[in-house]
N, C-alpha and C positions, 0 to 999 in steps of 0.2 A: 504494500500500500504506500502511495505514493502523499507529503504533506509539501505543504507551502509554506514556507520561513520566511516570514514577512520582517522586514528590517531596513535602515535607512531608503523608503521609499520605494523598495523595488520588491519585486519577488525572485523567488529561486525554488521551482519544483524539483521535490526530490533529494535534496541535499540534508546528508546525515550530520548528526550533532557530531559527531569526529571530524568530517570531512569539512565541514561548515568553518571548524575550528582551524584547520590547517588555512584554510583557502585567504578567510575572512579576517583571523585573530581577532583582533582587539575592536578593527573597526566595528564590527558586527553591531558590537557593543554599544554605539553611540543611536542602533535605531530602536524601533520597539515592534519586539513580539516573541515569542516562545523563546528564542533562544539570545535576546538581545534584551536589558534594562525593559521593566515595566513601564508599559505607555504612560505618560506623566497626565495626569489632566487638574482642574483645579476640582481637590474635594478628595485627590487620591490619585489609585493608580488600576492598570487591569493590564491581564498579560491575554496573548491571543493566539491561537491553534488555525490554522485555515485548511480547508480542502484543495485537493488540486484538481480542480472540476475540467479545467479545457478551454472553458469559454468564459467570456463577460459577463454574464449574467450576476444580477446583485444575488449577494449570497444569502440562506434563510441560517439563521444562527440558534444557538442552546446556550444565555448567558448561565454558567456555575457559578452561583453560592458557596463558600466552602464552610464546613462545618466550625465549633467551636477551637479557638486557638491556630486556629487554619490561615494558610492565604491562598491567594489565587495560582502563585506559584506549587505551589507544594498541588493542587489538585487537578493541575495537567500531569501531574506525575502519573495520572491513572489511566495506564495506556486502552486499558480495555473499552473506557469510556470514551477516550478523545477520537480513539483511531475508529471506533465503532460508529461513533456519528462523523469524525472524513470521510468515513466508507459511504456513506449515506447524503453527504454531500453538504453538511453544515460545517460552519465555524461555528468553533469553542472563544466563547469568551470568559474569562477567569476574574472577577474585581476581588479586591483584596477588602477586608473591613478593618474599622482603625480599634485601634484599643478602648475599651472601654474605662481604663485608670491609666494614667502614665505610665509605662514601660510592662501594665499589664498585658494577659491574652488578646489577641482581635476576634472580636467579635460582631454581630449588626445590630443594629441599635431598632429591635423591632418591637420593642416597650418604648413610654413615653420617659417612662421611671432611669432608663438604661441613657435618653439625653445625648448629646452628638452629634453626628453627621443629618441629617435629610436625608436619608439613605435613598428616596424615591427620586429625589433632584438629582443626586450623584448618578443612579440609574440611568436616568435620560441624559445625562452629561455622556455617560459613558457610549449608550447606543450612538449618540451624534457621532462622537468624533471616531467610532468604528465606523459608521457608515461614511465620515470622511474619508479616513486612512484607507482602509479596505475594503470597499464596495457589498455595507453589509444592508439586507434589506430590511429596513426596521419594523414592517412590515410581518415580518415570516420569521419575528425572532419570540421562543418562547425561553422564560425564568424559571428558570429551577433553583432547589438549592438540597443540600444535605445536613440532616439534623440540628441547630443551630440557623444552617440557610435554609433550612423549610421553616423554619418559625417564620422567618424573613419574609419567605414568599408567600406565606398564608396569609400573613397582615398587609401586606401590600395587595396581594391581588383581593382581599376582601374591603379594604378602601377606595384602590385604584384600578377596578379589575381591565379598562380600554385601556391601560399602560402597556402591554403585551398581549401577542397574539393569545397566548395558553401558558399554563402555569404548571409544574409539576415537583412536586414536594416528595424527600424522601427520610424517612424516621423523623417527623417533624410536623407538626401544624399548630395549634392555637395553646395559649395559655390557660390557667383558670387566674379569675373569670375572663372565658373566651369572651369576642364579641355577642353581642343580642342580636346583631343584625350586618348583613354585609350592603356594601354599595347596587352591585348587578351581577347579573350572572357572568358565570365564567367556564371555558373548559378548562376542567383539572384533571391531572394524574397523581394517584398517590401511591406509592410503592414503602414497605413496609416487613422487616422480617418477623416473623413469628416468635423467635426466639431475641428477641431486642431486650437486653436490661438496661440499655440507657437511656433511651426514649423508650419505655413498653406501652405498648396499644394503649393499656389505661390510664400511663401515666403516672410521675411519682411526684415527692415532693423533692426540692433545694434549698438550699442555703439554711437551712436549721429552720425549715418548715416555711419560710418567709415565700418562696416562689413554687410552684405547683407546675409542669407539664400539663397541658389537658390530657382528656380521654379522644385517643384517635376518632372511636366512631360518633362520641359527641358530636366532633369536630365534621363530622362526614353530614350529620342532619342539617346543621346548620348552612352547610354549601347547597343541600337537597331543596330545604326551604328559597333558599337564593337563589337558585336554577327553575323554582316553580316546577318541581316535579311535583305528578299529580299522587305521585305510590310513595311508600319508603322503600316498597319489594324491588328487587333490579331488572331491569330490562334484559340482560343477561347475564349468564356464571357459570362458571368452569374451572374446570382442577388440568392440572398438566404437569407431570412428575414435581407433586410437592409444592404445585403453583397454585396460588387459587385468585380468582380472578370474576370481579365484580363489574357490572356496570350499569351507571344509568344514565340513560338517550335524552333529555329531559326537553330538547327543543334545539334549536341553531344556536352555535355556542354556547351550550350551555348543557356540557355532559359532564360526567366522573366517572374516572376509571381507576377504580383497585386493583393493586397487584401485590399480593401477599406470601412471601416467598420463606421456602425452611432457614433461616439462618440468623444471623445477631444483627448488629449497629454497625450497618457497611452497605454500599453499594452495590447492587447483584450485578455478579459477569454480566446477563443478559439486558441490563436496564435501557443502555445505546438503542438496541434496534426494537426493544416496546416501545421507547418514548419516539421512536421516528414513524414505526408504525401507526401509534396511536394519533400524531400530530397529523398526519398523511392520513389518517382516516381509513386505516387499514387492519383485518384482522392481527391480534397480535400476536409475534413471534412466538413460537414455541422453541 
């Protein structure tokens, strides 16, 4: 599989991070994308993955979240995920979140309580200047995030849900007390291991009881209600070695899609080609 090294203005399909280093050294360094300094912008920074598609076409993107203590760098390190959707034809974009206390963890500021960035400003900061730099279609880009960046993504697509085409959260969504009420409907994906003890479906407490995870499938009525589905029953469900898989169809833009897989507090090998099948509007991977 072939990637695109975006950096001081140009591209290069193809060229490996050894080779890159031989060829380019240092200058690489002064552009911005996966293998060179994170794009600068005001509010922050984000690092960026591209496809090597062939053609001009503006690209559809999967901006990542990265979990608690995380940044954007460290969650391209996940080749199964990045190279899984190049394969498929998106750029990866990666933003980083700032600390929460001075030289504390980064994390995203998706409480009021937590204070900081605008995370939603920084967001559309960040979509711009990809669709500057790298011809990304703002259009055909859906937000995700991982544990941590699904809190992220839940509070925002349930304030801002026209920010992004679709939204897909994993081991992660609302707090207690979640919202009462979201802005509009939205397509979501939620992905989720069975065996999670650090987000578990129902949720724990932290900090010596002071903050609470919510309950996953609390969190699932609430989008149900916000999507105006007429059932709580799903539109469809299925098992697939270990997989279980929920849906409901609830109107144009405005579906959910579970996918419940055996495992802990991680990203499943297979998540790249559900979440491209699902956004394509396509039965999902097995």
């Amino acid at each position: 599989m072939k990637r695109v090294i975006a950096g001081m203005g140009r591209l290069w399909p193809g060229v490996s991070v050894a080779l890159s280093s031989l060829l380019f050294g240092s200058a690489l360094q002064a552009g911005c994308g996966p293998l060179a300094d994170a794009c600068q912008i005001d509010g922050g920074d984000y690092h960026i993955v591209l496809p090597d598609t062939g053609d001009e076409k503006a690209l559809p993107a999967v901006m990542f979240l990265h979990g608690y203590g995380g940044s954007g760098e460290a969650a391209l390190r996940n080749r199964a995920m990045v190279d899984g959707l190049n394969d498929r034809g998106y750029a990866v974009i990666a933003p980083t979140a700032l600390p929460r206390n001075p030289g504390g963890p980064r994390s995203w500021a998706f409480l009021p309580d937590f204070g900081g960035r605008d995370e939603s400003a920084f967001f559309e900061a960040v979509l711009a200047d990809a669709e500057h730099r790298f011809n990304i279609d703002r259009k055909s880009v859906v937000l995700s995030g991982f544990s941590a960046g699904a809190f992220m993504v839940s509070y925002l697509a349930c304030a801002t849900p026209d920010q992004f085409a679709a939204y897909a959260t994993i081991a992660g969504s609302f707090w207690r007390p979640q919202p009462e009420s979201c802005t509009g409907p939205v397509r979501l994906m939620h992905t989720h291991g069975w065996r999670d003890e650090v987000v578990p479906l129902e949720g724990r407490y932290l900090g010596n009881r002071r903050f609470q995870q919510g309950d996953i499938f609390a969190g699932l009525e609430l989008w149900r209600d916000t999507n105006g589905c007429t059932t709580h029953a799903p539109s469809h469900s299925g098992s697939e070695g270990g997989t279980l898989r929920r849906r409901w169809a609830c109107g144009t833009g405005a579906d959910i899609d579970v996918v419940l897989f055996d495992g802990g507090h991680r990203v499943p090998e297979g998540w790249a080609a559900w979440l491209a099948d699902w956004f394509e509007d396509r039965p999902l991977s097995q």
